[in-house]
N, C-alpha and C positions, 0 to 999 in steps of 0.2 A: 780639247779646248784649253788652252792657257790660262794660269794663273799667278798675280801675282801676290798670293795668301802664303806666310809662311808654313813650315809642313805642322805646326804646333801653334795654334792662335790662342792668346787671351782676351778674356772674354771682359770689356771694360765694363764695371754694372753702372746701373743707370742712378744718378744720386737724387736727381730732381724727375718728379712726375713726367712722363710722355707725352708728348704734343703733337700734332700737325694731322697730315694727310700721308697714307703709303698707295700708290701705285702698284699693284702688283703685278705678274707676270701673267703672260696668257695661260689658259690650262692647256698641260700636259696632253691628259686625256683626249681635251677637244681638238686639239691639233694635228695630234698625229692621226688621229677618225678623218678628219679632214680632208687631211693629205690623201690617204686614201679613198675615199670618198670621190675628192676633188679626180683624180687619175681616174677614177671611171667615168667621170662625166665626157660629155661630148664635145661639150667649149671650153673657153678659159675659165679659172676660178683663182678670182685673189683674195686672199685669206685677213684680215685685219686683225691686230691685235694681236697676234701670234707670237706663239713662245719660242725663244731662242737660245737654245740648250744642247746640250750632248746629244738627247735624246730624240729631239727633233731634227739635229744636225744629222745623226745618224738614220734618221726615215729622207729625211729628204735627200741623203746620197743616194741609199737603197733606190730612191724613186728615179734620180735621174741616171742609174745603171740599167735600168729595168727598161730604160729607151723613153721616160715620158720627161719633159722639159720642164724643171722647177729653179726658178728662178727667186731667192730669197734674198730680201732687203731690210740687215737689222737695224740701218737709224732711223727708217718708215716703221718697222713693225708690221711687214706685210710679206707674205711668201703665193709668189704667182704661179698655178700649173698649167700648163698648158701642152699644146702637141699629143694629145691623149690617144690619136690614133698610131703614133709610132711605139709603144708600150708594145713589149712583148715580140721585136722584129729580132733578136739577136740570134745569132746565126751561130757562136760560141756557145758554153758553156759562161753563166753569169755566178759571180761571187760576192755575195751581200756579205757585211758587216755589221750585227746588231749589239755590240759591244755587252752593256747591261740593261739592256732598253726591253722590258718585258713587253711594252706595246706594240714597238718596233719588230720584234720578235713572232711575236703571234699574230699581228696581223698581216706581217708579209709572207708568211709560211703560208696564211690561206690564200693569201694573192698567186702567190705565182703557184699553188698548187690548182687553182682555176683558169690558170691562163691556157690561151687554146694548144701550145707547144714550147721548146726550150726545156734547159737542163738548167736550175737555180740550185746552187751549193750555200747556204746559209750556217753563220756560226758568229759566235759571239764572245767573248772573256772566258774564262775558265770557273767562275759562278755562274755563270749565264747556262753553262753546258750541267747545271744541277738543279737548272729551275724546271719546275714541270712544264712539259711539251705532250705527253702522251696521251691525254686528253681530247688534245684538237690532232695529232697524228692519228689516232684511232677512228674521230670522224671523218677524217679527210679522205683515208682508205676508204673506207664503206661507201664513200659517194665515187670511189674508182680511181683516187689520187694513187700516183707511182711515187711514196715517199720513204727516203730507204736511210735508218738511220747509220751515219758512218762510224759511229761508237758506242755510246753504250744505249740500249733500245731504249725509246721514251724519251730521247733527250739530245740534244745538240751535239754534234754538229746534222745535218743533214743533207740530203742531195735528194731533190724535186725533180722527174722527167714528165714535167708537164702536157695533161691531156685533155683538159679541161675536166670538166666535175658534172655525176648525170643529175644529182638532185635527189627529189624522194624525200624519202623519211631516213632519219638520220642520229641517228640518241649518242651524248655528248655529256661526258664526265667533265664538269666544269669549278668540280668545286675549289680545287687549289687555285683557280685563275680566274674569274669572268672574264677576262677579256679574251678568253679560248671561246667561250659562246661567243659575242661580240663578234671576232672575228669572222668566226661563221657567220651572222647574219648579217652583214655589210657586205661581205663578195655575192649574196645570195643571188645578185642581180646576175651573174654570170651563169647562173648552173642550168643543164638543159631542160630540165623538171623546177617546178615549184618543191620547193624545202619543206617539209614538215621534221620540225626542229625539237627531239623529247630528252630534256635535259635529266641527265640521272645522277644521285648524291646532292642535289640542290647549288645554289647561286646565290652569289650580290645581286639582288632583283636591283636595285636602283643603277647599278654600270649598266646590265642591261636596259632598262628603261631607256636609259641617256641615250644607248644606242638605235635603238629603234625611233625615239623621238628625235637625231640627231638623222636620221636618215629620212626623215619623212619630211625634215627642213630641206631636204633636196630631192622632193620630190617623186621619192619614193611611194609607195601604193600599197596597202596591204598590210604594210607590216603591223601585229598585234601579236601578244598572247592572250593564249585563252586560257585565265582561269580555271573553267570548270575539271581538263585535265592535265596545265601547264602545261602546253604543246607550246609553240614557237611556230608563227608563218611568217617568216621574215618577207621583206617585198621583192617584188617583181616588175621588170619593168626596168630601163636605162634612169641612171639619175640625172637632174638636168641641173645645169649651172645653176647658182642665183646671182651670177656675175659677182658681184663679194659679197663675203661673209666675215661677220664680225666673233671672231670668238671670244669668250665668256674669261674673266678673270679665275683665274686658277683658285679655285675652293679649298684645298688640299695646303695649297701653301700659305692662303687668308689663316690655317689654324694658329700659323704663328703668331702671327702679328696681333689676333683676335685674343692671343696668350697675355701679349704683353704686358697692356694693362693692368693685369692680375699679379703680375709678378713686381712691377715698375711702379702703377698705378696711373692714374692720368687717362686721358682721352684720347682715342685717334681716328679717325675717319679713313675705313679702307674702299677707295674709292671706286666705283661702277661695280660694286659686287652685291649681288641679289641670289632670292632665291630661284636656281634659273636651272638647267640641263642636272647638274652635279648634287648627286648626293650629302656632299662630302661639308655642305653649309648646314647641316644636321649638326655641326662638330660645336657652334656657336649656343646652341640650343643646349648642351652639356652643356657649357661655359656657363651660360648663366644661371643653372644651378649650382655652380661652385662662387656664383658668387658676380661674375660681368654685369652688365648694364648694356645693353645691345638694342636697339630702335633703328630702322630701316628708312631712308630720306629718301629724295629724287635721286639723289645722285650718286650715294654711299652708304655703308654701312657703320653708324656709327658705335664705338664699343670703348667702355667708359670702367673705371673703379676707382671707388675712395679708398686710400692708407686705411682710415678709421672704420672700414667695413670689414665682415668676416671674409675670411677663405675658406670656403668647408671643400672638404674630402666627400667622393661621390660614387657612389655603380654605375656601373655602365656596360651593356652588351656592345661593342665597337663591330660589331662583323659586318653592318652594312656601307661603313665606312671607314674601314680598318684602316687609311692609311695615317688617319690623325690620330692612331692610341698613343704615341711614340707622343706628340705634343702634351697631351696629359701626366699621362706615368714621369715626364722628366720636371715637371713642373710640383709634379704632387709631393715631395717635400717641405714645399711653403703651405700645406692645403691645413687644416685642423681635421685631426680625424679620418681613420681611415678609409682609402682611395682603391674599387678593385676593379678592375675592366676584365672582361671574357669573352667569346666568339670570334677572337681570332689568331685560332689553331694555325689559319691557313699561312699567316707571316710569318711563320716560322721557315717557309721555303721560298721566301722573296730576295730582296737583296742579300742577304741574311737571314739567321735567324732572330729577327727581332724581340722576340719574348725573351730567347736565352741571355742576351744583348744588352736588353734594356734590365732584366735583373742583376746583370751581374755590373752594370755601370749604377745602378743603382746603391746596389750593396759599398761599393768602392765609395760612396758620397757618405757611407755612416747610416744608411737608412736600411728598417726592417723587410724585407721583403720575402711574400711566398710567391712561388712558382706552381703553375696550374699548365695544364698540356694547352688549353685553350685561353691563357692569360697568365695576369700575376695583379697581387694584391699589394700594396703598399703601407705602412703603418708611419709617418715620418717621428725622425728620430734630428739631431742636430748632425746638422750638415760639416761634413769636412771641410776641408779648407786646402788648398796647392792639389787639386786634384786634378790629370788629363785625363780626359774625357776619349775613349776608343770608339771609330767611329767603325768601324770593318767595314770600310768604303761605301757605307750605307748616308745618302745624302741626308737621310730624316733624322738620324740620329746626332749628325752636326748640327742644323738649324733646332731640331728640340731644346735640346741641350745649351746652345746658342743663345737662345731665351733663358733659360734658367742663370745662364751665368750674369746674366742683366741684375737680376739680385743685389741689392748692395749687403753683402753677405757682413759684413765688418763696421758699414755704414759712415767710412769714409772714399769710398770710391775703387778700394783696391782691389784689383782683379785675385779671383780665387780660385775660377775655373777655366781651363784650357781647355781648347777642342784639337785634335790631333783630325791631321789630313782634312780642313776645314774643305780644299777645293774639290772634295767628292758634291759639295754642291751644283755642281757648274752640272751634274744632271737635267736637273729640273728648275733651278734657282741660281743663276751662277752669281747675281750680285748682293745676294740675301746678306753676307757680311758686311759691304761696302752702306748696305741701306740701312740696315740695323744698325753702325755709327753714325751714319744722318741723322738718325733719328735722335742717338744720345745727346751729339751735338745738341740737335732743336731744343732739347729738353734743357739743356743750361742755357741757351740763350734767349727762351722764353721765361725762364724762370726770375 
């Protein structure tokens, strides 16, 4: 996806308190579940709301290679699928593209590893070929998948000789990814046995949640886990259209904006976002122990800070919503008092390694920091000043950071912090810059 962000952005800080309403983008997450989702059902499904991104852009080619007709419209915001019984007729060998799209990645591995026939060769970036796969490849065999990796074992690239999948009992190392469990329980409807799904080294319980509650919005049957020995029955049974679906504003990237205030101060209303599918509004419930003002309306979420109130520094275990530690730790500078998040080991194998990432851009701003296998601790110290900000093509660490440069560090306006390669946003966010100067804008011409 294009952009027209230079390769080194400055970051203007906000001088006057934050004002208005933000829009956000549909969730990632829910989307591409969807998509998938949507392709097994038996009629059409159009998707509202939906996010418009690299990441989506790349499921929804995946999908219309794979033979099923997805038809996406971004000045509606709606992505239609349809033709679901053509899915799966190709007669070649098919070649997916999952660039760095983790969802995209593990969920279509387990699709076309269920699909009745066909040969699917899947590969992505050259970090995409280091994120864990081995996981959901080691379930997929045991249920009788032909998945043969063409480099190095465990990991991308791949080539699928599709046989469909017998089902049964099936135990599933999920800990570096949930969306490897996930995956598995959404193609479940395909397999010739009912699933008994025994996840081992543990999970993000709340991704899964999302999934099984996101599939029972389509009419799925069955699916639950059972507590007493975490076993997984995901459903059974075709999933039926709801002719459209609305999907849920993106949780994950409300962390920013929920940031703002905190940094800026002011009010802002993030519009249609509740607590709804997504973990990930856990992140707001931090926030305001460092200090936010957050109250929930009909319509929006409102989240508010006085200049004259404190910033405290806070603990936090992040692992059941690890993708917002990145918004904290970049902000914890401004915070009083020490800031330490832990439980999430496992992003260190995601876009990057984010703990090693965010310490060492950390350190580079002047601040103290320790490094933990499963986190890093913060002490803030005074902030440097003409610093770029390295993103290693990791989309979270631009927008984090992106908020911290909002800071009027100098307290005349002048920028102090750059973000290098801002357009890795167009991931999951691609107009996050463009919105985040609307906003400064409002804020001086409300003021």
């Amino acid at each position: 996806m294009s952009s027209s962000l230079p390769a080194v952005l400055p970051i203007k800080p906000f001088t006057h308190p934050v004002r208005g309403e933000v829009r956000l983008p549909g969730s990632k997450s829910l989307t591409n579940r969807a998509l998938l989702i949507a392709s097994l059902c038996k009629d059409k499904v159009t998707l509202t709301g939906a996010l418009f991104s690299e990441d989506t852009h790349l499921m929804v080619e995946a999908l219309n290679a794979l033979g099923f007709t997805v038809r996406a419209d971004a000045g509606a915001g709606t992505i239609e699928v349809s033709d679901q019984g053509n899915g799966f007729q190709n007669e070649n060998p098919v070649d997916l593209f999952v660039g760095l799209a983790g969802t995209a990645a593990r969920f279509l591995t387990a699709l076309c590893a269920a699909a009745p026939h066909g040969v699917y060769r899947i590969d992505g970036i050259p970090q995409m070929r280091k994120r864990p796969m081995k996981g959901l490849i080691d379930a997929l065999r045991s249920l009788g998948a032909d998945v043969r990796c063409t480099g190095v074992a465990g990991f991308f690239p791949l080539e699928i000789h599709a046989k469909g999948l017998r089902g049964g009992g099936v135990a599933i190392d999920a800990s570096e990814s949930s969306q490897m469990l996930s995956a598995l329980i959404m193609i479940s409807p395909l397999t010739k046995d009912q699933m008994r799904i025994s996840p081992v080294g543990g999970y993000r319980k709340p991704f899964v949640k999302m999934t099984t509650e996101f599939c029972a919005q389509f009419g799925s049957k069955g699916s639950a886990i059972r507590e007493s020995d975490g076993q997984i029955f995901p459903p059974r049974g075709a999933y039926c259209s709801p002719g459209t679906f609305a999907i849920e504003p993106d949780a994950t990237a409300a962390s920013y904006y929920a940031a703002l205030p905190l940094v800026a101060g002011g009010r802002l209303s993030l519009l249609d976002l509740k607590q709804g599918l997504q973990g990930d509004t856990q992140f707001v419930e931090v926030m305001k122990r460092a200090g936010l003002t957050a109250a929930e309306s009909s319509r929006s979420l409102e989240v508010s800070f006085s200049k004259s109130a404190s910033r405290l520094g806070i603990s936090e275990n992040f692992n059941e919503f690890s993708d917002t530690f990145l918004t904290l730790a970049a902000i914890s500078p401004l915070l009083s008092g020490k800031t330490t998040i832990t439980g999430v080991a496992h992003s260190r194998k995601q876009e990057t390694d984010r703990i090693a990432g965010m310490v060492c851009e950390l350190r580079k701003l002047g601040q103290e920091v320790e490094e933990y296998e499963d986190g890093l601790a913060i002490t803030p110290r005074p902030l440097k000043s003409d610093v770029e900000i390295e993103t290693y093509g990791d989309h979270r660490f631009a927008m984090s950071f992106g908020i911290l440069g909002c800071h009027d560090l100098h307290g005349d306006g002048r920028p102090w912090l750059s973000i290098k390669d801002p357009a890795c946003c167009a991931k999951t966010f691609p107009n996050f810059f463009d919105l985040l100067e609307d906003k400064r804008r409002e804020s001086l011409s409300s003021s």
